[in-house]
C-alpha positions in Angstrom: 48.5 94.5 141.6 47.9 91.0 142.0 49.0 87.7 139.6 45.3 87.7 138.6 45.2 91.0 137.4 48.0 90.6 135.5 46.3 87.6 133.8 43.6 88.8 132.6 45.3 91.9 130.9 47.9 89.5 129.6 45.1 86.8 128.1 43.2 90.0 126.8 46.0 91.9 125.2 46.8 88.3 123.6 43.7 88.1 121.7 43.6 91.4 121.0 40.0 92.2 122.6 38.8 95.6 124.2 38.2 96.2 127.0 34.3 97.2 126.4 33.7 93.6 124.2 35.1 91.5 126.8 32.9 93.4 129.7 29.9 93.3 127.2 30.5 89.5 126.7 31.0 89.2 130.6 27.7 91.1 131.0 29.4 93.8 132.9 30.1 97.8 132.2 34.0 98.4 131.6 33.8 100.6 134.6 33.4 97.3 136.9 36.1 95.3 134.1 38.6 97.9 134.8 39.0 97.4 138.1 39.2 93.9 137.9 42.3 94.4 135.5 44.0 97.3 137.5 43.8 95.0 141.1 41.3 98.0 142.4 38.6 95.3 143.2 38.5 91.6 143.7 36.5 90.1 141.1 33.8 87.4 142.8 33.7 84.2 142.3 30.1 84.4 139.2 32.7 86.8 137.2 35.7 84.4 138.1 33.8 81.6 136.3 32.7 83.6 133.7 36.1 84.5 132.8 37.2 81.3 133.3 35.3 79.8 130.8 35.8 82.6 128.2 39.7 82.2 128.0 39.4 78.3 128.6 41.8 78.3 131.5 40.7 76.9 135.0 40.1 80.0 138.1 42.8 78.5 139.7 45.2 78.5 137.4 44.3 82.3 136.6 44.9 83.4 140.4 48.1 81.4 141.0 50.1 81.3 137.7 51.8 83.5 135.6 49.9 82.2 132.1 52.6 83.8 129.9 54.6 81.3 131.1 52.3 78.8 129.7 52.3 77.6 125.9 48.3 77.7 125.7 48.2 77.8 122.1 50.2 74.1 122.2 48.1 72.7 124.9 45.0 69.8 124.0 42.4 71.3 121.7 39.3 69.1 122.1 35.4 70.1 121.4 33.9 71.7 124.4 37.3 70.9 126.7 39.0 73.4 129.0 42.4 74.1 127.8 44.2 73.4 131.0 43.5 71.6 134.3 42.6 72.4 137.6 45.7 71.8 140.0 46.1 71.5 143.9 49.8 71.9 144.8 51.4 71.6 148.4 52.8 74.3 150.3 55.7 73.4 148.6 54.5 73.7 144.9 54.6 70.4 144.9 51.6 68.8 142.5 49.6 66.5 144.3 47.7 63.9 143.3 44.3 63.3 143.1 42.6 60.5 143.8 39.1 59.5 142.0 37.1 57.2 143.9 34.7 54.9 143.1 31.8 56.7 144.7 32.7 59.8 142.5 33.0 57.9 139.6 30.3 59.0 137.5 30.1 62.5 139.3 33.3 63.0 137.3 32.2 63.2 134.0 30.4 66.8 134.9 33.1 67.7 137.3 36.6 67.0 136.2 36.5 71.1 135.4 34.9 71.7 138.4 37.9 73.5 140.7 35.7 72.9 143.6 34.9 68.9 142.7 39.1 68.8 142.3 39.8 70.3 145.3 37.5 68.3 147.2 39.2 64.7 146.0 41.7 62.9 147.8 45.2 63.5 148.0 48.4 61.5 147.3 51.7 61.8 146.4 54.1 58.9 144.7 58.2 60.5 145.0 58.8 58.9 141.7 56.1 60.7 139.8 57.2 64.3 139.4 57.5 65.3 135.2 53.5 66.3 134.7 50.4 66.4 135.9 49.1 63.1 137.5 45.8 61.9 138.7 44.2 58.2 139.6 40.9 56.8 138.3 39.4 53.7 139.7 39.1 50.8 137.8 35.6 48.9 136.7 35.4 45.5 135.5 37.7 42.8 133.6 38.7 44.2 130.3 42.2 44.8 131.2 44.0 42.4 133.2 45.4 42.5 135.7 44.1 45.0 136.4 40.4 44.5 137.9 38.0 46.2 139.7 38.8 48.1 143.1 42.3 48.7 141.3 43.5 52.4 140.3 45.4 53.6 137.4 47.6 56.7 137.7 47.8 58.9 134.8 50.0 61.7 133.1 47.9 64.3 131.5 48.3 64.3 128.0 48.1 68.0 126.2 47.7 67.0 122.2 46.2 63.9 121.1 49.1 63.9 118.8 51.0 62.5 121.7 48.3 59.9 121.8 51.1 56.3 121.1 49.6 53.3 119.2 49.2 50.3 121.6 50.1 52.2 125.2 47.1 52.3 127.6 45.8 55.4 128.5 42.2 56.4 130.5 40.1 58.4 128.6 37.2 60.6 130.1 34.8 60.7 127.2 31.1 62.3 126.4 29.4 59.2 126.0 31.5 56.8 128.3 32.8 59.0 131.3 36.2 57.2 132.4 37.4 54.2 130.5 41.3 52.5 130.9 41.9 50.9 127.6 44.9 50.5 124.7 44.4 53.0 122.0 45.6 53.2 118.2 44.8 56.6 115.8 42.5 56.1 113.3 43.2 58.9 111.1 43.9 62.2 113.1 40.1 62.9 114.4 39.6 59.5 116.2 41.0 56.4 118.3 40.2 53.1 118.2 40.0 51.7 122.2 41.0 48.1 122.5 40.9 45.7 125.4 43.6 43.2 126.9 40.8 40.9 127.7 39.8 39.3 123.9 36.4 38.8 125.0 35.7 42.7 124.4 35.7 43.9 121.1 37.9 47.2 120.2 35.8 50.1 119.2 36.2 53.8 118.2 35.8 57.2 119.5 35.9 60.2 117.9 38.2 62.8 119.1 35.5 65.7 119.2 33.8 62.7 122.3 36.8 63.0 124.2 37.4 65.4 127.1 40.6 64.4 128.8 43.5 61.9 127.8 45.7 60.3 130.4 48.5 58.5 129.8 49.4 55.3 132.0 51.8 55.8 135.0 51.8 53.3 137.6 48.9 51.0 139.0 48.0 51.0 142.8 46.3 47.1 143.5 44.3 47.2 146.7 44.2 43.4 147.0 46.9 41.1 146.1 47.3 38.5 143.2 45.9 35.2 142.8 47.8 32.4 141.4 45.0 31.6 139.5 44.7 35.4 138.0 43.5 35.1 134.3 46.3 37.0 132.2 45.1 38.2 128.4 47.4 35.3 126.7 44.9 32.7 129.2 41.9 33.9 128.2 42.9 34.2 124.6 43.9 30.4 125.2 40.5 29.2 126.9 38.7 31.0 124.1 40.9 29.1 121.6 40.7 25.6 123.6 36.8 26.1 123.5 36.5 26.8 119.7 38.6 23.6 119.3 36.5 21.4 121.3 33.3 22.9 119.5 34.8 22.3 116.2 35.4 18.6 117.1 32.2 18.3 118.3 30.7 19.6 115.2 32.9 17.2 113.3 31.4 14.2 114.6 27.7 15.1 114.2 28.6 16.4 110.3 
C-alpha cells in the first residue's frame, strides 16, 4: 500500500465522508475510488487534481507525506487558498528554494498552486535558511529602498495571518495585485494595511479574503551593488520635506 493510499483514507476518515459521496463528488463509481484507497490502482493524474483540490492539499504533498503528521486544521485559512504548498526537496529531504523570476512574474498569480509551474522554477539553497518553507520573488520598482528593481526578497511561508507582525515586511501574492513586498500592520482581524518605505507611496489596505499567500521577509539577494548616492527612505522623506519648505517660502513672498 503506498503513502498516497494511506492519505486519502486518512483525509477521508478525518472528515468523516463515505466512500460513495467522495467518489460521487469525484465523478467516479466507488468501485474505481476503492482501489485508489486500497493501493490496487494508481490513480491518474485528472483524479490526482481532483482530489487535490477537494481536501485543499497540494498532489505532491498527498504522494510524499504522511498528512497525519501535518496540523492542517492550524495551517492559513484564506478565501479560495490551498491549505498547504507545493514543495520540491533534494534527495536529501532537504527544502529547496524556489526562485521566481521576473519573466514569470505575472504567470505566478494563476500558478503559485500549480505543482508543475513550482517544479519547473529555479532552484537554490541558502545553509542558513533551514526552519520553514522559503521561496524568492523578484522585486519591481522603488517603493522600498534599498531594495530596487532586479533585487529578490526571500520569504518564510507564513501559515495564519495571525502571525502577520505590525511593521515587518512581508510579500504578499494577492487577487487584485499578484506579488507585492511591502510593511504591513492589521487592521482589525479581516484586513492589512500595506505601507511603503519610500513616502512618496501612500499605504493602502487589503482585505484578507484578497490575499492568497503571505511570506514573511528572510534575506535579500541584490544583483548589482550599491551606490553611494542610493536614496534611503529617511532621504526621500528629507527631499520631500526640503521641497515643501522651499514652496512654502516661495508662497510667502508672493502672499
Amino acid at each position: 500500500m503506498s503513502l498516497f493510499s494511506d492519505n486519502i483514507r486518512n483525509l477521508r476518515m478525518s472528515k468523516k465522508i463515505s466512500q460513495e459521496k467522495l467518489a460521487v463528488s469525484l465523478t467516479i463509481t466507488r468501485g474505481r475510488y476503492v482501489k485508489y484507497e486500497d493501493g490496487t490502482s494508481e490513480a491518474p493524474y485528472e483524479i490526482l487534481k481532483k482530489i487535490s483540490h477537494y481536501y485543499h492539499i497540494s498532489i505532491d504533498l498527498l504522494l510524499s507525506v504522511d498528512v497525519r503528521k501535518i496540523p492542517l486544521d492550524d495551517l492559513l485559512k484564506l478565501e479560495d487558498n490551498r491549505i498547504l504548498l507545493p514543495i520540491t526537496v533534494d534527495n536529501k529531504g532537504e527544502n529547496f528554494i524556489e526562485v521566481v523570476p521576473h519573466k514569470a512574474r505575472a504567470g505566478y498569480l494563476t500558478g503559485y498552486s500549480d505543482p508543475e509551474f513550482i517544479e519547473s522554477l529555479q532552484h537554490i539553497s541558502l545553509p542558513w535558511l533551514r526552519n520553514g518553507k522559503f521561496r524568492a520573488f523578484p522585486v519591481e520598482g522603488d517603493s522600498m529602498p534599498p531594495h530596487k528593481s532586479g533585487f529578490f526578497i526571500v520569504g518564510r511561508y507564513i501559515e495564519k495571518l495571525g502571525d502577520v507582525m505590525d511593521g515587518k515586511t512581508y510579500i504578499l501574492l494577492t487577487k487584485n495585485e499578484g506579488i507585492v513586498y511591502k510593511r504591513l500592520n492589521k487592521n482589525g482581524k479581516n484586513a492589512l494595511v500595506l505601507h511603503s518605505d519610500n513616502a512618496y507611496y501612500k499605504s493602502y489596505e487589503v482585505k484578507a479574503s484578497e490575499i492568497l499567500e503571505i511570506w514573511e521577509f528572510a534575506c535579500s539577494l541584490a544583483t548589482e551593488e550599491f551606490r553611494p548616492d542610493d536614496l534611503n527612505p529617511e532621504s526621500l522623506k528629507d527631499i520631500i520635506m526640503e521641497l515643501r519648505r522651499e514652496v512654502k517660502e516661495v508662497k510667502d513672498k508672493f502672499l
